[in-house]
FILODREN-433104 format. One record per residue (C-alpha): x, y, z; residue in one letter. Coordinates in steps of 0.05 Angstrom, whole numbers, m for minus. Layout:
{c1=X&c2=Y&c3=Z&resn=A}
...
END
This chain:
{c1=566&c2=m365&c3=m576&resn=X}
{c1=499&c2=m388&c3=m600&resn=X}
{c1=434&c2=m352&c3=m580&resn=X}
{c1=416&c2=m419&c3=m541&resn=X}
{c1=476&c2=m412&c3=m499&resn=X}
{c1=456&c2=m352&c3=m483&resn=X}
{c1=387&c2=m361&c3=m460&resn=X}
{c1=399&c2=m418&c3=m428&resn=X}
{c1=436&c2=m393&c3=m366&resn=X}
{c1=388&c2=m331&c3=m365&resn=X}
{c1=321&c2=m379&c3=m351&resn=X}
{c1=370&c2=m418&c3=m305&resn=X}
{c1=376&c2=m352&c3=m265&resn=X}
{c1=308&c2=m331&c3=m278&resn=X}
{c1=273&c2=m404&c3=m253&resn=X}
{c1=325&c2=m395&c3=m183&resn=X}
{c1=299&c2=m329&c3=m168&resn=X}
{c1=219&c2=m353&c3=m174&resn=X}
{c1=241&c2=m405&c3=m139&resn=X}
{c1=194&c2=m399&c3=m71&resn=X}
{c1=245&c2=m437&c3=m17&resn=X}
{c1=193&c2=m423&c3=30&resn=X}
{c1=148&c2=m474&c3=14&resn=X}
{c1=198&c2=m526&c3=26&resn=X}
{c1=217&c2=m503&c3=100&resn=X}
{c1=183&c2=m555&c3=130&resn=X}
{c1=220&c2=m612&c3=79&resn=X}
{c1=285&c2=m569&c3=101&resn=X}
{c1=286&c2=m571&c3=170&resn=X}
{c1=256&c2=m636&c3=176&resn=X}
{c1=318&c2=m671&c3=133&resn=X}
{c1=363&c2=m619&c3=174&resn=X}
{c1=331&c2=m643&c3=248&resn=X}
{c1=329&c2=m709&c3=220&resn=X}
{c1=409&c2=m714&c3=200&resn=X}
{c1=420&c2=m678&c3=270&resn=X}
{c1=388&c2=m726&c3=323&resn=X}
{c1=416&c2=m787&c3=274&resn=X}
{c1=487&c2=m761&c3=279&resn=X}
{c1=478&c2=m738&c3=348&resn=X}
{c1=439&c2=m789&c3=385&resn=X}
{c1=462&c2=m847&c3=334&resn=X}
{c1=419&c2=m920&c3=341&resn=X}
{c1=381&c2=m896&c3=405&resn=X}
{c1=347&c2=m844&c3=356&resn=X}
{c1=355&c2=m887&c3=293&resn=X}
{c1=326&c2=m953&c3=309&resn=X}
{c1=261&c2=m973&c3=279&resn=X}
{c1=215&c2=m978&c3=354&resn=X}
{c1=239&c2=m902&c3=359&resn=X}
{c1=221&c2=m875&c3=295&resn=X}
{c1=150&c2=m913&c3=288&resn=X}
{c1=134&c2=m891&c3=361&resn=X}
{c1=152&c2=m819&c3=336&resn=X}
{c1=91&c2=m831&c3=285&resn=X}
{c1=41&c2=m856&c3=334&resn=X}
{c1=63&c2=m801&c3=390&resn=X}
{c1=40&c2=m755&c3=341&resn=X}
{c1=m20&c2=m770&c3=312&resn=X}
{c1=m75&c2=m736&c3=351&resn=X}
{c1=m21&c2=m671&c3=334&resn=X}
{c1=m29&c2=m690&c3=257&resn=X}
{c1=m109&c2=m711&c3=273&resn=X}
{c1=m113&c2=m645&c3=302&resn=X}
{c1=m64&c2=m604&c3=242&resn=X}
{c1=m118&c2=m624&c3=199&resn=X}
{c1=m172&c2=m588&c3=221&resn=X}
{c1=m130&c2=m529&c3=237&resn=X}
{c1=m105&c2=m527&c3=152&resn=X}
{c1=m184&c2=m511&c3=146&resn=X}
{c1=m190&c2=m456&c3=196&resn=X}
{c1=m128&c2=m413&c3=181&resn=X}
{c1=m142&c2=m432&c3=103&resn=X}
{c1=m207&c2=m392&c3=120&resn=X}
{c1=m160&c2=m333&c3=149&resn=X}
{c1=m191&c2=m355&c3=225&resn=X}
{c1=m160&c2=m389&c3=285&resn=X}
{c1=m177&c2=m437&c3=332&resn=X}
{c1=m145&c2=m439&c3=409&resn=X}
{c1=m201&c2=m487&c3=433&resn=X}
{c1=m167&c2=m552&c3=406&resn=X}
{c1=m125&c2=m569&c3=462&resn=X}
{c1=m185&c2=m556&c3=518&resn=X}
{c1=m224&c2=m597&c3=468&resn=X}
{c1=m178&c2=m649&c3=470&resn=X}
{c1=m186&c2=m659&c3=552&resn=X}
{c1=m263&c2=m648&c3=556&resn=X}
{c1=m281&c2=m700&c3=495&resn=X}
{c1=m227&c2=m755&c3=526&resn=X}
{c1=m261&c2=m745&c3=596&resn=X}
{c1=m337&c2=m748&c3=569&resn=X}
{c1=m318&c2=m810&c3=517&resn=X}
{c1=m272&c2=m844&c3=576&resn=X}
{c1=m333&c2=m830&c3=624&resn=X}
{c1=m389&c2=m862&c3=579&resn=X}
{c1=m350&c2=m918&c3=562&resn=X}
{c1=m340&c2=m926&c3=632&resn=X}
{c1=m419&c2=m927&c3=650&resn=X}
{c1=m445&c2=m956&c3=592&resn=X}
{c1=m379&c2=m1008&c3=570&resn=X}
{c1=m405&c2=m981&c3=495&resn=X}
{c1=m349&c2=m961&c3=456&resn=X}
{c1=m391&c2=m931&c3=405&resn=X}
{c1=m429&c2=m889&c3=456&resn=X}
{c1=m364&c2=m869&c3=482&resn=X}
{c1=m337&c2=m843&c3=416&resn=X}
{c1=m400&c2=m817&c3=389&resn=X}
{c1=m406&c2=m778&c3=458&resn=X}
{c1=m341&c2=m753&c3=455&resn=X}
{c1=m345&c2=m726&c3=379&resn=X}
{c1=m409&c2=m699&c3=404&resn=X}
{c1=m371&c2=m657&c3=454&resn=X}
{c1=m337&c2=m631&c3=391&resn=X}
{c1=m387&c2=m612&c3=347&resn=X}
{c1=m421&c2=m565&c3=396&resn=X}
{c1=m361&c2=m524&c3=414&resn=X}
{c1=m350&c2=m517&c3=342&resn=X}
{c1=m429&c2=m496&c3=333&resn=X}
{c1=m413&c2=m451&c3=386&resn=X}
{c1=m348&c2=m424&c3=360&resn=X}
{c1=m374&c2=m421&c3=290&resn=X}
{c1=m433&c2=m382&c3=317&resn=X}
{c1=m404&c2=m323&c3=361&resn=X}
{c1=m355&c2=m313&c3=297&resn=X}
{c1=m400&c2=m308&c3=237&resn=X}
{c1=m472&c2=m295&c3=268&resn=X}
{c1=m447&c2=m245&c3=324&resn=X}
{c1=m380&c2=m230&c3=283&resn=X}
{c1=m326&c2=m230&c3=336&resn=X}
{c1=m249&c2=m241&c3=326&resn=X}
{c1=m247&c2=m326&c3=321&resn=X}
{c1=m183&c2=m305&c3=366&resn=X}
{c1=m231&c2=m277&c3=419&resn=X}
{c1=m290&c2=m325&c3=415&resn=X}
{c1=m235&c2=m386&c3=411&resn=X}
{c1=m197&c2=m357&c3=472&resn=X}
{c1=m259&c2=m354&c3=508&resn=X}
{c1=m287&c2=m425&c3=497&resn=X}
{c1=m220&c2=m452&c3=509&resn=X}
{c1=m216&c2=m421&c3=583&resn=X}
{c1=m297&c2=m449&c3=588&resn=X}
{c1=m281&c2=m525&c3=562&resn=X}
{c1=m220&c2=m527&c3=606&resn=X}
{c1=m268&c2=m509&c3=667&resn=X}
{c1=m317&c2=m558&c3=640&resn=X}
{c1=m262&c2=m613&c3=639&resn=X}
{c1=m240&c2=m601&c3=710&resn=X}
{c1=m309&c2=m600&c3=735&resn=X}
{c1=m327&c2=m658&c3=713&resn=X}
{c1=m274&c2=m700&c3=728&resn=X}
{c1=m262&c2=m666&c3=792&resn=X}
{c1=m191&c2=m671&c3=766&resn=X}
{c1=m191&c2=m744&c3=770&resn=X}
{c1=m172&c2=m791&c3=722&resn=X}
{c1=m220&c2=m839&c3=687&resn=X}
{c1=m189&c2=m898&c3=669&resn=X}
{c1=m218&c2=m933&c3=602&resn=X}
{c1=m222&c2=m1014&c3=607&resn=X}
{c1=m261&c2=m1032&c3=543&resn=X}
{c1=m222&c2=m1072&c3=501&resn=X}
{c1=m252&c2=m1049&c3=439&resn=X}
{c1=m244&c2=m972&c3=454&resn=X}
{c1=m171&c2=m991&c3=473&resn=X}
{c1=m165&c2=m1027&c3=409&resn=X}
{c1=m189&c2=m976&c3=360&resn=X}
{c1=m171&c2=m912&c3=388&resn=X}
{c1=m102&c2=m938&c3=422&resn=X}
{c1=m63&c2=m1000&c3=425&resn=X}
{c1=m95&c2=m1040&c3=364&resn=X}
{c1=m58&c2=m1070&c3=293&resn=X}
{c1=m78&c2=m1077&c3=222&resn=X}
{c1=m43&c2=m1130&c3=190&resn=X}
{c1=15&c2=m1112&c3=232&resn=X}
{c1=5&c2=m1031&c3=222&resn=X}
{c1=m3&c2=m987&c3=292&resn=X}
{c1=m77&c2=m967&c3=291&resn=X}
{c1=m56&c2=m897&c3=307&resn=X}
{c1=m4&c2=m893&c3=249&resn=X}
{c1=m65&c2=m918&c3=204&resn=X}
{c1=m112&c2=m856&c3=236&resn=X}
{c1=m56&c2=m801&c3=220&resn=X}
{c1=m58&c2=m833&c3=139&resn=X}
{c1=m135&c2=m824&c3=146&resn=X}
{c1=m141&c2=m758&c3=172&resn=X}
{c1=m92&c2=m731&c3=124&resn=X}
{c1=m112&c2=m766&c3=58&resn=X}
{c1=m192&c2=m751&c3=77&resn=X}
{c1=m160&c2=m680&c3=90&resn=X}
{c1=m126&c2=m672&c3=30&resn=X}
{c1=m173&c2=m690&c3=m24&resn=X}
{c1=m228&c2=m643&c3=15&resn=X}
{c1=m183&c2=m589&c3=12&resn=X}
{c1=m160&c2=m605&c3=m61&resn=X}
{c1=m208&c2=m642&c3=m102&resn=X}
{c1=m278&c2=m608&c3=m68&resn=X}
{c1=m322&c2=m551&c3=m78&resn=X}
{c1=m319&c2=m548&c3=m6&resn=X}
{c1=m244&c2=m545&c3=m5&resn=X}
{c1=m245&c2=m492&c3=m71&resn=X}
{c1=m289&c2=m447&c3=m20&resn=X}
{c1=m248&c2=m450&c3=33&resn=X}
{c1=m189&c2=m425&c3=4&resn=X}
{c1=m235&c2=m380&c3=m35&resn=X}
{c1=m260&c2=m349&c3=23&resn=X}
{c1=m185&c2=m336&c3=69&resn=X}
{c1=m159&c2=m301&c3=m4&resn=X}
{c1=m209&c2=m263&c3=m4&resn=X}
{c1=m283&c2=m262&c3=31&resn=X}
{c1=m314&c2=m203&c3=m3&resn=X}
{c1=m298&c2=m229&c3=m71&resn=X}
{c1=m321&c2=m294&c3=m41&resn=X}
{c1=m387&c2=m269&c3=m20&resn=X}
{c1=m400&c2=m233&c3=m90&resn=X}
{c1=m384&c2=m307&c3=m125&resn=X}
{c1=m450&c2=m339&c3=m85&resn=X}
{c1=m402&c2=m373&c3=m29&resn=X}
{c1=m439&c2=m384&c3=32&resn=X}
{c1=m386&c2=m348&c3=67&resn=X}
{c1=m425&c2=m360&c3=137&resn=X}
{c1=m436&c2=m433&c3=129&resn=X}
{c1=m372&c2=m455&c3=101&resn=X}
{c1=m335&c2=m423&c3=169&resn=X}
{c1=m387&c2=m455&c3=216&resn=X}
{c1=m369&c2=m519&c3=178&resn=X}
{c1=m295&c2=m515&c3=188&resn=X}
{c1=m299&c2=m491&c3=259&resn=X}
{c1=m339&c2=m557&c3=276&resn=X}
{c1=m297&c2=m597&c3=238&resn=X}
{c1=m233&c2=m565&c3=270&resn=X}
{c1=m267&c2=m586&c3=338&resn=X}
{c1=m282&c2=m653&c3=316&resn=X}
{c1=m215&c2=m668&c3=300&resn=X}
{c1=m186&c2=m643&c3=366&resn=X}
{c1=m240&c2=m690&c3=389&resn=X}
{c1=m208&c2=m753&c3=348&resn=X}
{c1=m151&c2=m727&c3=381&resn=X}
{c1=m176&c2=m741&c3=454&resn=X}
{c1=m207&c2=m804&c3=443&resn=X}
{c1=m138&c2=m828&c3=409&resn=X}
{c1=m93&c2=m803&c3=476&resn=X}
{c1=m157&c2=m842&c3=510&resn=X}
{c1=m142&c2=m901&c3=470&resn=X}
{c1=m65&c2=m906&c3=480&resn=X}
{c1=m59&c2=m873&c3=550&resn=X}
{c1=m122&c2=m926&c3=570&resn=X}
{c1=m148&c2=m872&c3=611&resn=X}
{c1=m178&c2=m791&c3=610&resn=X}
{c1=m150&c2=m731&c3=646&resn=X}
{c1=m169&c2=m664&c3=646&resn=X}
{c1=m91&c2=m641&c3=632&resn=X}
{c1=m101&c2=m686&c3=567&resn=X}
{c1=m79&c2=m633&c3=504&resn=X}
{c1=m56&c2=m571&c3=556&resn=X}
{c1=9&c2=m569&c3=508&resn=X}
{c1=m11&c2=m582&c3=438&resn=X}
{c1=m42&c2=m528&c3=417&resn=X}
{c1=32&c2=m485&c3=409&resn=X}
{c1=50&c2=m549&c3=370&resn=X}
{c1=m2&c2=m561&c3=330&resn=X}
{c1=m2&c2=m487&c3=311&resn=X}
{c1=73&c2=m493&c3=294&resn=X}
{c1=63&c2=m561&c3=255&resn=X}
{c1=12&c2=m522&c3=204&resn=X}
{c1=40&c2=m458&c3=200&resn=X}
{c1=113&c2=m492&c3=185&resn=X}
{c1=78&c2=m538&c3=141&resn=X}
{c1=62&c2=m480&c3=92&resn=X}
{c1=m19&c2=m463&c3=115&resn=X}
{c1=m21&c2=m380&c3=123&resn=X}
{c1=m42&c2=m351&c3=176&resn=X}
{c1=m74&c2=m300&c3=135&resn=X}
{c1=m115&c2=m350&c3=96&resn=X}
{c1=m125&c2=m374&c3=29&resn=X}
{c1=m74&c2=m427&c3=28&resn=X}
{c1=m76&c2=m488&c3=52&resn=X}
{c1=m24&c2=m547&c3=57&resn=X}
{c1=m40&c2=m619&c3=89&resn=X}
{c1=24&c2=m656&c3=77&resn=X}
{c1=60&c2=m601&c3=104&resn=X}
{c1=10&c2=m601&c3=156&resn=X}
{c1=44&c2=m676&c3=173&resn=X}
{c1=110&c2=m658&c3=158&resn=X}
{c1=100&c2=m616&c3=204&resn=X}
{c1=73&c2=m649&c3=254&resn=X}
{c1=128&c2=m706&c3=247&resn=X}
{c1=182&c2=m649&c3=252&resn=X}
{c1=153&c2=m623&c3=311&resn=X}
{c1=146&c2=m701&c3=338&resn=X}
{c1=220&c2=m719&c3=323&resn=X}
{c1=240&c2=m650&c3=355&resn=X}
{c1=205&c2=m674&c3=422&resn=X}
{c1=234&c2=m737&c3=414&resn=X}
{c1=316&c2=m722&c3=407&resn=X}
{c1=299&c2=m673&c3=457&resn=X}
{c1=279&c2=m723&c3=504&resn=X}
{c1=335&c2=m770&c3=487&resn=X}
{c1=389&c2=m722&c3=488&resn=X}
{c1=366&c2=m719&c3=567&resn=X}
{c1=345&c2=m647&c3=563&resn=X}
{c1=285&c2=m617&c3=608&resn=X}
{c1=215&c2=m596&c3=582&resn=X}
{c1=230&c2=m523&c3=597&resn=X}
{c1=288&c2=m536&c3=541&resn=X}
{c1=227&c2=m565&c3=489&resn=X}
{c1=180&c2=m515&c3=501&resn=X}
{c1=237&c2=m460&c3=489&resn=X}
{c1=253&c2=m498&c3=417&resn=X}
{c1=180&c2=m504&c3=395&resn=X}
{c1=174&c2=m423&c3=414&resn=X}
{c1=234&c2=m413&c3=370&resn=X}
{c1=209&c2=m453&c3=307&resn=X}
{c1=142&c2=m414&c3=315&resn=X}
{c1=178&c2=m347&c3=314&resn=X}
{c1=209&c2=m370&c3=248&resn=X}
{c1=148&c2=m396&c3=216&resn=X}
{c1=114&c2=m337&c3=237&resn=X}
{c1=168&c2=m286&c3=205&resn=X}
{c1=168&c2=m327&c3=146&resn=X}
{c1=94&c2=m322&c3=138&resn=X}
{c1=91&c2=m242&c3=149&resn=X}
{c1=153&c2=m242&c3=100&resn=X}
{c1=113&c2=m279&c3=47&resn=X}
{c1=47&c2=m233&c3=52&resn=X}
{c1=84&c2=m175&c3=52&resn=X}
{c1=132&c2=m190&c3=m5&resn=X}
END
């Protein structure tokens, strides 16, 4: 036998062992789910209104999966998001309610965001607590704030414009809230992969001493990615404003387990330093089309909520597995 013959099946064996299976979870199950529900459920899961309204149900969860990649790429956590959500939906339904101003509406909404990230950002890196602490703490606050001002009312939204943009509108045919879920994700992916910014990020979750010694503004770059984090989950109200034409303070109660499960089965650590935003919407589509089968194989919420909890557990021993290996 010739020495090629030989070494071929040895780097054959050698390339499957490296092989990290891990990182393609997410493709895995998502094929696996996918092949399920089509078998199972046939052309009531299969036909084309179904699978695009899978997309759009999702995207303030993918909106949202993108600012979470930054945070846990940082080796912090969020738990705000989803009170974020119900508070910025409320205050941008609210002002375009008073002022029939769609762009005071949004930019009142954002700005809802962008100081519970200050906030966050600043209890974690100026007064150094856990994020886990400081994010479990604003998150009980916003929800009060949301309920107080709404005086758990609804507030409908009218303006055709904010309707349009956020919700119900087409481009050339295109659901505007597909197009918003390819935004957030490419704008997300070339930050995380072609910036500085991005480079710092994952610099700092891998390792923040080391980080701090290299000249990163270790303190800045977290502040940044805790108001961006809250920005997106205010995106993500404004969008369930848009398509639901109306605010409630229960908006976003049960996305945060899913968004965490969409980025952590996506392939983002939770001990930071990597980062993945395709996985991040692979993720977010697998958790979408999991909701959705659910739904059509006639089973109860308690029965969804039970399956989400599972696939966390997994992604969560899968994650441990891969630091500790």
């Amino acid at each position: 036998m010739s020495e090629a013959g030989v070494a071929t099946p040895a780097v054959g064996r050698l390339r499957w062992r490296t092989f990290n299976w891990r990182e393609y979870v997410v493709y895995i199950g998502f094929v696996l789910v996918f092949l399920f529900f089509a078998i199972y459920l046939g052309e009531n899961f299969l036909n084309w209104t179904n699978l695009s309204n899978i997309v759009i149900q999702t995207a303030p969860i993918t909106v949202m999966a993108v600012g979470l990649v930054f945070v846990l790429s940082t080796g912090e956590i969020d738990l705000s998001i989803g009170s974020v959500v119900a508070v910025s939906a409320l205050t941008g339904a609210t002002v375009v309610r008073d002022t029939d101003s769609m762009i005071l509406g949004a930019a009142a909404g954002l700005a809802v965001g962008a100081i519970v990230g200050l906030v966050n950002g600043f209890f974690v890196t100026i007064v150094r607590l856990p994020s886990f602490l400081v994010t479990l703490a604003t998150m009980g606050a916003v929800a009060g704030v949301a309920r107080q001002i709404s005086n758990l009312q609804s507030v409908p939204v009218t303006n055709d414009s904010f309707v349009g943009l956020f919700g119900s509108g087409n481009v050339f045919g295109i659901p505007g809230l597909i197009i918003w879920s390819v935004v957030a994700i490419a704008i997300g992916y070339l930050v995380l992969k072609q910036t500085r910014y991005g480079a710092h990020v994952l610099a700092i979750g891998d390792n923040v001493g080391a980080a701090r010694v290299s000249g990163i503004k270790v303190t800045r770059v977290k502040i940044m990615v805790m108001v961006g984090s809250a920005m997106c989950a205010s995106l993500a109200g404004l969008l369930y404003a848009g398509r639901l034409h109306g605010a409630r303070y229960t908006l976003g109660e049960a996305d945060l387990m899913t968004v965490i499960a969409a980025v952590i089965v996506g392939g983002t650590s939770l001990f930071g330093g990597k980062g993945a935003i395709v996985g991040a919407l692979m993720g977010s589509l697998l958790m979408g089309m999991l909701n959705n089968g659910l739904i059509l194989a006639n089973l109860s919420v308690s029965q969804q909520m039970i399956a989400r909890g599972v696939i966390i557990l997994i992604a969560v021993s899968l994650s441990l597995r891969e630091k500790r290996s």
